[in-house]
C-alpha positions as CSV (number, residue, x, y, z in Angstrom):
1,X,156.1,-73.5,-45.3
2,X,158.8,-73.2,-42.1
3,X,157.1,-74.5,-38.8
4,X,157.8,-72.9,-35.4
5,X,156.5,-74.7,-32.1
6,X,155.6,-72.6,-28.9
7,X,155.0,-74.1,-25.4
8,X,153.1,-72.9,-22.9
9,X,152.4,-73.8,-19.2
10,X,150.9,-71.4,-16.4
11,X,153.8,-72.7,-14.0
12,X,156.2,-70.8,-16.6
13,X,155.9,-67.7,-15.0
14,X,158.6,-64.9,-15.6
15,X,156.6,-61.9,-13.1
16,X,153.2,-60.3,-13.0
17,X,152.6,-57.9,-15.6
18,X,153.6,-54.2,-14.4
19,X,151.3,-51.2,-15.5
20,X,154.1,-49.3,-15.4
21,X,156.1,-51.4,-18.4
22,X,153.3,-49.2,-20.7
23,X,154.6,-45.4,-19.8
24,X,155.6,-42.7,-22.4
25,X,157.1,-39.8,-22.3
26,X,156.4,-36.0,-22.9
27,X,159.3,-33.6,-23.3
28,X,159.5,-30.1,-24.0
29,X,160.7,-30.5,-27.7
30,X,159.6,-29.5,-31.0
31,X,155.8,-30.2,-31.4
32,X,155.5,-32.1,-28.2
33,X,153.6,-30.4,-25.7
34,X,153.0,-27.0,-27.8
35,X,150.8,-28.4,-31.0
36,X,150.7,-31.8,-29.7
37,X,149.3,-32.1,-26.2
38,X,148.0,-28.2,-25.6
39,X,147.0,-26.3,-28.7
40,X,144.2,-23.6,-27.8
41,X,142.8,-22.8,-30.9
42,X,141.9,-26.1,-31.8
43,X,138.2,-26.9,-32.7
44,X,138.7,-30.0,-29.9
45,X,140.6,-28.0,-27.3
46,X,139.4,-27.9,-23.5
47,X,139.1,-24.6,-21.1
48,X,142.6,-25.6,-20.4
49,X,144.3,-25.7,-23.9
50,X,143.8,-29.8,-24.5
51,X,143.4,-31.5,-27.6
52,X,140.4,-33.6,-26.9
53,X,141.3,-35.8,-30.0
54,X,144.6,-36.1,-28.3
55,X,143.0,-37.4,-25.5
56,X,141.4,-39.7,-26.7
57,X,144.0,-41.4,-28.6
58,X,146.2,-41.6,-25.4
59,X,143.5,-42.7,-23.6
60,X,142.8,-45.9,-26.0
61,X,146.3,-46.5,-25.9
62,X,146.3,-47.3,-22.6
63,X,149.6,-45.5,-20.8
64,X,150.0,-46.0,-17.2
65,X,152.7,-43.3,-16.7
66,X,154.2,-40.3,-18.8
67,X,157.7,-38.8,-17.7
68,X,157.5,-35.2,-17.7
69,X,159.3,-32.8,-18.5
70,X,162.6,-33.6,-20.3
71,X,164.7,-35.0,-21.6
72,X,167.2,-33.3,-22.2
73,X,165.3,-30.4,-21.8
74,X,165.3,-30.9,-18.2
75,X,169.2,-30.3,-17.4
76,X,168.1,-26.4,-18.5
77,X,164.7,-26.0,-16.9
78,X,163.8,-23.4,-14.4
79,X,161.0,-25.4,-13.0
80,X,159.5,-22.1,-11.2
81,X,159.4,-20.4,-14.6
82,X,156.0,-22.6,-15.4
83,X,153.8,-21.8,-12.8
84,X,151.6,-18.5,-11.8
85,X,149.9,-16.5,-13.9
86,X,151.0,-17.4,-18.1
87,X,151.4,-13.8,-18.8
88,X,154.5,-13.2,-16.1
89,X,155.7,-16.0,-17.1
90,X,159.2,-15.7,-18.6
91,X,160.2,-16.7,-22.0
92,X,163.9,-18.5,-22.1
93,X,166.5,-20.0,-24.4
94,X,166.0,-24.0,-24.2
95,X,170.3,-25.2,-25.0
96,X,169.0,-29.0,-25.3
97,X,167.1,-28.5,-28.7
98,X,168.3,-25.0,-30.0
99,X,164.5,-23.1,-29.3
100,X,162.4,-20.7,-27.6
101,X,160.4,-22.1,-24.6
102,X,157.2,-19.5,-23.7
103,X,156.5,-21.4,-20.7
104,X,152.8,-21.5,-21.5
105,X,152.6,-25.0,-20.3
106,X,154.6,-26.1,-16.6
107,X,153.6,-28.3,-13.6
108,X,150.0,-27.1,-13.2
109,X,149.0,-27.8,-16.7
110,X,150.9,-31.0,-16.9
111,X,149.4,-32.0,-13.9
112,X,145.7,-31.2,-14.7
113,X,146.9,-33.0,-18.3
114,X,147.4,-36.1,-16.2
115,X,144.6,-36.2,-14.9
116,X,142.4,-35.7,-17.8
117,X,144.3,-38.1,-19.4
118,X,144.2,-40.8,-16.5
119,X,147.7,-41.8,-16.3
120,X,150.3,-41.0,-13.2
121,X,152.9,-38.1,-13.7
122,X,156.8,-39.2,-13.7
123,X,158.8,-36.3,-12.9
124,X,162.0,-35.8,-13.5
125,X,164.3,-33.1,-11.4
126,X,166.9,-30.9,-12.7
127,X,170.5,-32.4,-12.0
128,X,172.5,-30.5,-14.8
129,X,172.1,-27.0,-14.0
130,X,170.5,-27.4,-10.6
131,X,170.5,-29.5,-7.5
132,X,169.3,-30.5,-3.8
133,X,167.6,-27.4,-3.4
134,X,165.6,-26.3,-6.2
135,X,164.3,-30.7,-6.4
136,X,163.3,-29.9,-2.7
137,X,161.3,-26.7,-3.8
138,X,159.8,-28.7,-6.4
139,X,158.8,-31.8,-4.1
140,X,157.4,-29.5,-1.6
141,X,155.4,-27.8,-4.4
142,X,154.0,-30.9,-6.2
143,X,153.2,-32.9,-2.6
144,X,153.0,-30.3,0.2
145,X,149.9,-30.0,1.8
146,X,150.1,-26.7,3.1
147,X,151.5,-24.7,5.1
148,X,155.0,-24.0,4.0
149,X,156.2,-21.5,0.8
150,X,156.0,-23.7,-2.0
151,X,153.1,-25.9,-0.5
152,X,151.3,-22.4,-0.4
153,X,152.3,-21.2,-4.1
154,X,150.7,-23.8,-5.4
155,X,147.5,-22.9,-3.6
156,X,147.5,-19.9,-4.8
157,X,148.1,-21.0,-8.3
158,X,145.0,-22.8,-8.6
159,X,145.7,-26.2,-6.9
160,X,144.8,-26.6,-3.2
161,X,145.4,-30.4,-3.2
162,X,148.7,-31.6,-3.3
163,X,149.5,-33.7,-6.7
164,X,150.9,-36.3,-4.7
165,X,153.5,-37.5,-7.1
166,X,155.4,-40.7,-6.3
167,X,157.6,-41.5,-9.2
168,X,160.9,-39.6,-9.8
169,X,163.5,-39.6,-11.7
170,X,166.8,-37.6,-10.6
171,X,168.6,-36.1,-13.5
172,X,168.8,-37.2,-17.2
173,X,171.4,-38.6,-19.3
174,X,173.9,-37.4,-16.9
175,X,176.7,-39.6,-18.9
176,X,176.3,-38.1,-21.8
177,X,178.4,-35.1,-23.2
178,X,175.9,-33.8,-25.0
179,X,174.2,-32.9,-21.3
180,X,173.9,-30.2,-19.9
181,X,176.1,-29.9,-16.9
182,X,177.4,-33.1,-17.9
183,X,178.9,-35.0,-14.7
184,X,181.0,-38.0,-14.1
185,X,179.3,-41.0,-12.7
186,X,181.4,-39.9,-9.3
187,X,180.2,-36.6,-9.2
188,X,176.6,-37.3,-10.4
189,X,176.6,-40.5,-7.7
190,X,176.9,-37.9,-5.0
191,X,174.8,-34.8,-6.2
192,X,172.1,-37.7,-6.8
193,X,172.2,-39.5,-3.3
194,X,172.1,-36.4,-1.7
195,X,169.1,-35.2,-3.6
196,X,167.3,-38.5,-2.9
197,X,168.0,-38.3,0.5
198,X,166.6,-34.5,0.7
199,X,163.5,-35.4,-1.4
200,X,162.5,-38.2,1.2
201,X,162.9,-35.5,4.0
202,X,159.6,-34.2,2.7
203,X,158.1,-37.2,1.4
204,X,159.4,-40.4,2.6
205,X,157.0,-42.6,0.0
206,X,158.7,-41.8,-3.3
207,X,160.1,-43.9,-5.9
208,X,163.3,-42.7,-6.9
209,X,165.6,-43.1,-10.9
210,X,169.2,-43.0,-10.6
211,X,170.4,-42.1,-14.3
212,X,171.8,-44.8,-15.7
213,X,173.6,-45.5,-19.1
214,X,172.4,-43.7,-22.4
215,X,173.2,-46.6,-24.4
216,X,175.6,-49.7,-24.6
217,X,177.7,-47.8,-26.9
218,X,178.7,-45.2,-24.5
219,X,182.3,-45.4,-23.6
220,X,181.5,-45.5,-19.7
221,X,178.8,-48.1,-19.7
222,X,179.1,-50.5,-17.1
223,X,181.2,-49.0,-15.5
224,X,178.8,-45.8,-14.4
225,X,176.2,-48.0,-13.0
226,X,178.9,-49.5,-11.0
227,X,180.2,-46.1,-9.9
228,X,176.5,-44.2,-9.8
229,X,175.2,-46.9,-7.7
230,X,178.3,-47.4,-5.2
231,X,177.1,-43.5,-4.4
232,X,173.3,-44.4,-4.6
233,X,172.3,-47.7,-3.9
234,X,170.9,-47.4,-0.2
235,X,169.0,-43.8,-1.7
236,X,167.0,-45.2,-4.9
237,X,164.9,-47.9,-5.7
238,X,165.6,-47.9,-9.8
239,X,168.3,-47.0,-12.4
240,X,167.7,-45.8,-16.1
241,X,168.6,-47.4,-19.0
242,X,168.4,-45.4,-22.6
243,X,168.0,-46.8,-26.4
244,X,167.0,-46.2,-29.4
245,X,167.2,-48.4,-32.2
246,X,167.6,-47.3,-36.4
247,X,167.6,-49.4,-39.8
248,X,171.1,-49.3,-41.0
249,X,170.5,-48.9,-44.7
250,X,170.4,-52.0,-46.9
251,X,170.3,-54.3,-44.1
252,X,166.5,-54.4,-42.8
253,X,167.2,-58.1,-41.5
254,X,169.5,-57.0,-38.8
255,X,166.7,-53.7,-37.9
256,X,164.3,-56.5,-37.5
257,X,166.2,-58.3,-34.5
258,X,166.6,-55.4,-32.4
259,X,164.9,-56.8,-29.8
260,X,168.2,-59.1,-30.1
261,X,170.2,-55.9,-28.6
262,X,167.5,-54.9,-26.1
263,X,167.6,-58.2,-24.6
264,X,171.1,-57.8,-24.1
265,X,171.5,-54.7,-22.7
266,X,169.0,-55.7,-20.2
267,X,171.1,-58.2,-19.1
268,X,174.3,-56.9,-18.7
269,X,172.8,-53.7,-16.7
270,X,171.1,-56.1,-14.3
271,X,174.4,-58.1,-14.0
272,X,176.2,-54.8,-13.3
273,X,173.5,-54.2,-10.7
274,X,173.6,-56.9,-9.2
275,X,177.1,-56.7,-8.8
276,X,177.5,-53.8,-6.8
277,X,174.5,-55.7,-4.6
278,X,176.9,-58.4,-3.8
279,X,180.3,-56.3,-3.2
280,X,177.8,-54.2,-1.2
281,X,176.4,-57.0,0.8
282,X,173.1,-55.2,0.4
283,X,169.6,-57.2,0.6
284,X,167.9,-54.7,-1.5
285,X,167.6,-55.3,-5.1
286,X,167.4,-52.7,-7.5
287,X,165.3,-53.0,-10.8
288,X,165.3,-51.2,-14.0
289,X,163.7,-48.4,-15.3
290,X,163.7,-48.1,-19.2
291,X,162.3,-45.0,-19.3
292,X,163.1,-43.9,-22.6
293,X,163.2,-46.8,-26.3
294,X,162.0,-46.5,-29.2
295,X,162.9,-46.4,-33.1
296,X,164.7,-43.2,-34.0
297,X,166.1,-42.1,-37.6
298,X,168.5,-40.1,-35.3
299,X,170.8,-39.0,-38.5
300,X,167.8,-38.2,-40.6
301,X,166.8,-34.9,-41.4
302,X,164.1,-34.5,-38.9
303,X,166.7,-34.5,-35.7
304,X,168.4,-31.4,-37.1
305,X,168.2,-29.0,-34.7
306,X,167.1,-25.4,-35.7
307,X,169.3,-22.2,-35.5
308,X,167.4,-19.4,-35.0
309,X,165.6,-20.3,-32.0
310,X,162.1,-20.7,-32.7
311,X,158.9,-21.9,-30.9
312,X,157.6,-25.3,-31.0
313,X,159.3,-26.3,-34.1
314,X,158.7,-28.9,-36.5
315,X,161.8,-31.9,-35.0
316,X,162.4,-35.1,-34.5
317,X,158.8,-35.9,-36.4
318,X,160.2,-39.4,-38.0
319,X,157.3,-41.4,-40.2
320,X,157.3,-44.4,-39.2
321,X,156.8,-47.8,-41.2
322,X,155.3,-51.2,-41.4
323,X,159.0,-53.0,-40.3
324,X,159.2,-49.6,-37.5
325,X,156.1,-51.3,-36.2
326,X,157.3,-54.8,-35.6
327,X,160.4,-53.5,-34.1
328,X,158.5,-51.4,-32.3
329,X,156.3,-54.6,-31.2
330,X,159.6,-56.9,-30.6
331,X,161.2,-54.2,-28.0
332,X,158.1,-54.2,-26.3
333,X,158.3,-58.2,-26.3
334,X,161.9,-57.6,-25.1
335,X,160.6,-55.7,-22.3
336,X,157.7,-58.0,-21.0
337,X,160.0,-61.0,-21.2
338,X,162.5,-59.1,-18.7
339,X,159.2,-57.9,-16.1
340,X,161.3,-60.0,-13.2
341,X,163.4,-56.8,-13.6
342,X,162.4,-54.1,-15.4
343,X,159.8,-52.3,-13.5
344,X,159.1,-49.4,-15.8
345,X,159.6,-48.7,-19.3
346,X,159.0,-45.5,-21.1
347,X,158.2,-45.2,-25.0
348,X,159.5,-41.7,-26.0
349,X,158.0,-39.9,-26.9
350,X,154.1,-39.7,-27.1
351,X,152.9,-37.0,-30.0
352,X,155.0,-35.6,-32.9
353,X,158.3,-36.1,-31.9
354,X,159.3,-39.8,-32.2
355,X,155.5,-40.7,-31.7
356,X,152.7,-43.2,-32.1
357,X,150.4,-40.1,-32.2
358,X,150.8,-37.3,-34.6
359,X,149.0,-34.0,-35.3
360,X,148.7,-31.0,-37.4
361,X,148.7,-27.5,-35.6
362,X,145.0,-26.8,-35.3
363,X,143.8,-29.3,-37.5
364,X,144.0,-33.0,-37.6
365,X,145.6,-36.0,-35.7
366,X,146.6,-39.8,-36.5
367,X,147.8,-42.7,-35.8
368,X,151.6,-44.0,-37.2
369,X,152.2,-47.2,-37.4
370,X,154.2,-47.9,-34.3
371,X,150.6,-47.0,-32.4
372,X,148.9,-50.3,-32.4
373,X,152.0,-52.8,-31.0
374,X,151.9,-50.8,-28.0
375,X,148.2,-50.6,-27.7
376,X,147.2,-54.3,-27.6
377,X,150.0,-55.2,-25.4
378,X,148.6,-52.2,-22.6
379,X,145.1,-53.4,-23.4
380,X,145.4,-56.9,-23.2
381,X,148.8,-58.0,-21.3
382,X,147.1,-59.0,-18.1
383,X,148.2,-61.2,-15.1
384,X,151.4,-62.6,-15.4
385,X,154.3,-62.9,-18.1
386,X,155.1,-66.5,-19.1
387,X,158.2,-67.8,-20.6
388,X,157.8,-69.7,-23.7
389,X,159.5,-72.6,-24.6
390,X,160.1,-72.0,-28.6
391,X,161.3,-73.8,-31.5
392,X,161.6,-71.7,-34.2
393,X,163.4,-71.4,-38.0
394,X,166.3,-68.9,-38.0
395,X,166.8,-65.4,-39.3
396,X,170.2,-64.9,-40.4
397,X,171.3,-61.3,-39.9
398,X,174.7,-59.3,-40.4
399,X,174.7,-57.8,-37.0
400,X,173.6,-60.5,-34.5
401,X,174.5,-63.7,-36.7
402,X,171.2,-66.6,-36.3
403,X,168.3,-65.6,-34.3
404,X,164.4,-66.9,-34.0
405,X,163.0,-65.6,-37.2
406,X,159.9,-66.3,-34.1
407,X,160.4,-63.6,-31.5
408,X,157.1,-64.1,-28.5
409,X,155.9,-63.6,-25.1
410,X,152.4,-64.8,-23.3
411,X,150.7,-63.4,-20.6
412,X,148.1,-65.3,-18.7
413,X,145.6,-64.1,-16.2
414,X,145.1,-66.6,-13.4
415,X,141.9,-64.8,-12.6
416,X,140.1,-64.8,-15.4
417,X,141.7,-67.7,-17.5
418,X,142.7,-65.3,-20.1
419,X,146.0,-66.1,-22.4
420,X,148.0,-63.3,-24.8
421,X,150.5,-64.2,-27.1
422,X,152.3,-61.7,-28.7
423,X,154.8,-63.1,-31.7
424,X,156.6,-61.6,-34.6
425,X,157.9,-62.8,-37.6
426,X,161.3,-61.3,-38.7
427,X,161.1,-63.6,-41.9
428,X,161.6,-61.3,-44.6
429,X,160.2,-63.3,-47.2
430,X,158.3,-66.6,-45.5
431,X,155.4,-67.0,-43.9
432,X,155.7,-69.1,-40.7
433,X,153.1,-71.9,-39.5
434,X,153.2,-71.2,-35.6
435,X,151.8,-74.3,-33.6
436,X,150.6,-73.2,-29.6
437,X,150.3,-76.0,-27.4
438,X,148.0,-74.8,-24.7
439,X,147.2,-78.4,-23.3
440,X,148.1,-77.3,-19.8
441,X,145.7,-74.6,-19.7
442,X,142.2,-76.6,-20.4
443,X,139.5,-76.1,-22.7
444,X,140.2,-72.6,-24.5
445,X,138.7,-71.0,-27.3
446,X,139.8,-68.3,-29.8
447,X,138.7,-64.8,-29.0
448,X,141.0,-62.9,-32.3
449,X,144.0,-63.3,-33.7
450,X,145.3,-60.5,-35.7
451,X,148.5,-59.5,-37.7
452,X,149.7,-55.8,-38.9
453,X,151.7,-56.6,-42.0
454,X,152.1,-55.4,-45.9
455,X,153.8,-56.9,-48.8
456,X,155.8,-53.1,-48.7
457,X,157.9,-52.8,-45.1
458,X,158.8,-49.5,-46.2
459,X,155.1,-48.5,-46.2
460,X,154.6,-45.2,-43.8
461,X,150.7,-43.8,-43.3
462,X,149.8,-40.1,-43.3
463,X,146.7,-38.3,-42.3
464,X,145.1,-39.4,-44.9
465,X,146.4,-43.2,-44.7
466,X,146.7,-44.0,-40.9
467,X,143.4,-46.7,-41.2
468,X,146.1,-48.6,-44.5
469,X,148.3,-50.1,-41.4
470,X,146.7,-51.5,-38.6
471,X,145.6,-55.0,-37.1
472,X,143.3,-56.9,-38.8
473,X,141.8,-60.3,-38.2
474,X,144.4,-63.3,-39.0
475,X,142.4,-66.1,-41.3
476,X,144.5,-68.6,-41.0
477,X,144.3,-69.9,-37.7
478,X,142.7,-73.3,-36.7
479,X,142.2,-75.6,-33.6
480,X,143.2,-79.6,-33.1
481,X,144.0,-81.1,-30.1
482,X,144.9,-78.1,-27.7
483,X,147.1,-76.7,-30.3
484,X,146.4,-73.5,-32.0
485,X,148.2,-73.4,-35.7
486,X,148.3,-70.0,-37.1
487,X,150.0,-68.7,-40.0
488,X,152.1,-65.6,-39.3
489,X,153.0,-63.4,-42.7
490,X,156.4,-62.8,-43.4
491,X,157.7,-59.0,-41.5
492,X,154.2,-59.0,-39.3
493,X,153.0,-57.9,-35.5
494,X,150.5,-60.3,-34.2
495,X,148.0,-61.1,-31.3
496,X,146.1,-63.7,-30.3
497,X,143.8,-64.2,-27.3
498,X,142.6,-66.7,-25.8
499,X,140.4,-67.5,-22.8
500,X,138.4,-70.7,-21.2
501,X,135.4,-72.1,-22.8
């Protein structure tokens, strides 16, 4: 059996964990909010419309922040159109996706959503269609206190203390085409830094997106962030970065080192950052935001828009796999291994569409696959990341040539003496003896280890499925000398904690 050696030290440290690495995302697309989040005539629903099972399942998986409310859908979006009363509310053409949006559900009920839910809103302005003005209108509305017209509205509407929302992100997407009101990085550069500046006018405590790339793919990449933050850079404290990654069929062995691609588009937006930093001669350092990753059949059948403009739709409602899951799982390593830089990240999206969470209208919910990678990272990544020195065999792949068929991160809690490691195996075929060496940590013991695998990668749940796929406890693990072996089965996700005797 292959042998793969990690290293460990508490001196290895990469940054403290950030809550805010475990954010999702709600949009107003297909089955998102309407049948997903809010769906009245559900046996579990709440005085406001709620799925309490819902709930619960984004409770236990443990988000810190959800971006709200697009997308896409944002470069369209009358923000005024979703408050007052629901019946005056008007009904309007949403161009992103091709459907009708009621408006039954805007700030107020996203708001008293958050809440319920326990996570903190991320709001995104509208930068396509809209600008300084109506993002000032919206700030003054969320975080007023009184006393001025929007401050008051939403007094009147129900809410008579201010939301106080800190997190912001200005625009969407604003490189892509596909956007609407599509901008060069020039012209968004300048309609953003002027809205940033305005926002702080009425809240000075705010932590502001720029938009960066939608991809690496995209023609202007690189470029853009160079452009958007030469505009920027004194005005925001973050910049996006977009991607979502897809099996190319027949080659599952390339799918499985996504993380691979992650890690270097990571990279290269932080050394485009940091560039403009030095030509700027600025002191400042701006971080990342990945506020929207995840796996996406984006050519499947599911991300066809409709035609004839209907409500809530069924779209973008991919099934997702065992090998989803451990990509799933390795982006999120990707991500925790970058924490000295990326301060935010964003799973998009969080029920039906793209989603760890699904649900049928007025009757029951599960979990996919792709649920539980994220959950035991957000319950049990605590303290600080550390970089692990790693020996591993290789997984040859068409795409990205020889990487680690091992792909890991640790994270170690100072406090309470408590150590994560997180590992996949891309192995196809082999199962991989992994030996930890935790001598420099003291007497340990095992608390779990556990591995989500099956012999089929192809293997999606359903309803009536979802408990088939899941973590369960590893067997072959065993202690000698402060060096935990465990056995990690070929194409797996797996966890295993540790903390002092």
């Amino acid at each position: 059996m292959p042998h793969a050696r990690l290293s460990l030290d508490p001196a290895f440290v990469v940054a403290p964990v950030s809550r805010h690495t475990f954010g999702t995302f709600i949009e107003h697309l297909g089955r998102c909010v309407y049948g997903g989040i809010h769906d009245p005539g559900h046996p579990t629903a709440d005085e406001d419309g709620f799925r309490g099972d819902v709930l619960e399942f984004v409770r236990d998986l443990g988000i810190s922040t959800v971006r709200y409310p697009g997308g896409n859908f944002v470069s369209g979006y009358r923000w005024e159109d979703g408050v007052g009363p629901v019946g005056d509310r008007p009904v309007r053409k949403d161009l992103a996706w091709h459907t009708t949006e009621p408006n039954t559900v805007g700030v107020d009920e996203f708001m008293r959503w958050a809440k319920k839910a326990g996570v903190e809103p991320m709001m995104a302005v509208n930068l396509g269609t809209r600008g300084v003005q109506e993002a000032v209108d919206l700030i003054d509305y969320t975080n007023g206190t009184g006393g001025s017209f929007h401050s008051d509205l939403r007094k009147k509407n129900g809410s008579a203390d201010p939301y106080d929302v800190k997190f912001w992100c200005l625009g969407n997407e604003m490189d892509g085409p596909w956007q609407i009101g599509h901008r060069t990085a020039k012209e968004y550069g300048r309609l953003a830094s002027e809205t940033a500046r305005a926002m702080r006018l009425v809240d000075p405590d705010l932590t502001l997106v720029a938009c960066g790339s939608s991809g690496s793919s995209m023609p202007t990449f690189g470029t853009w962030e160079r452009e958007v933050l030469e505009e920027t850079y004194d005005e925001v404290d973050l910049i996006s970065m977009h991607a979502y990654y897809w099996e190319e069929e027949g080659d599952l062995a390339s799918f499985l080192a996504s993380g691979v691609e992650m890690d270097h588009f990571i990279e290269d937006v932080v050394a485009s950052v940091d560039h403009v930093r030095a030509a700027m001669k600025r002191k400042k350092r701006i971080n990342v935001s990945f506020d929207e990753w995840n796996v996406w059949y984006l050519n499947g059948d599911a991300s066809k828009n409709p035609t004839d403009w209907p409500v809530a739709p069924v779209l973008l409602e991919d099934q997702y796999s065992v090998a989803d899951a451990v990509v799933v799982g390795s982006l999120l390593i990707s991500l925790l291994k970058h924490s000295d830089r990326v301060a935010s990240a964003s799973l998009a999206q969080l029920v039906n569409v793209i989603a760890p969470i699904m649900t049928e209208t007025g009757g029951r919910s599960w979990k996919q696959t792709t649920y539980h990678p994220f959950a035991q990272p957000s319950r049990y990544a605590t303290g600080d990341v550390l970089r692990i020195e790693a020996q591993s065999p290789v997984h040859e792949t068409t795409k990205y040539g020889a990487v680690p068929a091992i792909d890991s991160v640790a994270t170690h809690d100072p406090e309470t003496g408590d150590l994560v490691v997180f590992a996949i195996n891309r192995s196809l075929t082999e199962s991989i003896t992994v030996d930890v060496d935790t001598r420099a940590f003291g007497a340990l013991r095992l608390v779990e280890a556990t591995q989500l695998s099956n012999p089929d990668p192809y293997l999606k749940v359903t309803v009536d499925t979802a408990d088939s796929v899941a973590p369960v406890a590893n067997p072959n693990t065993s202690w000698s000398d402060s060096t935990l072996e465990v056995v990690l089965p070929p194409l797996s996700w797996n966890t295993v904690r540790l903390a002092k005797v």
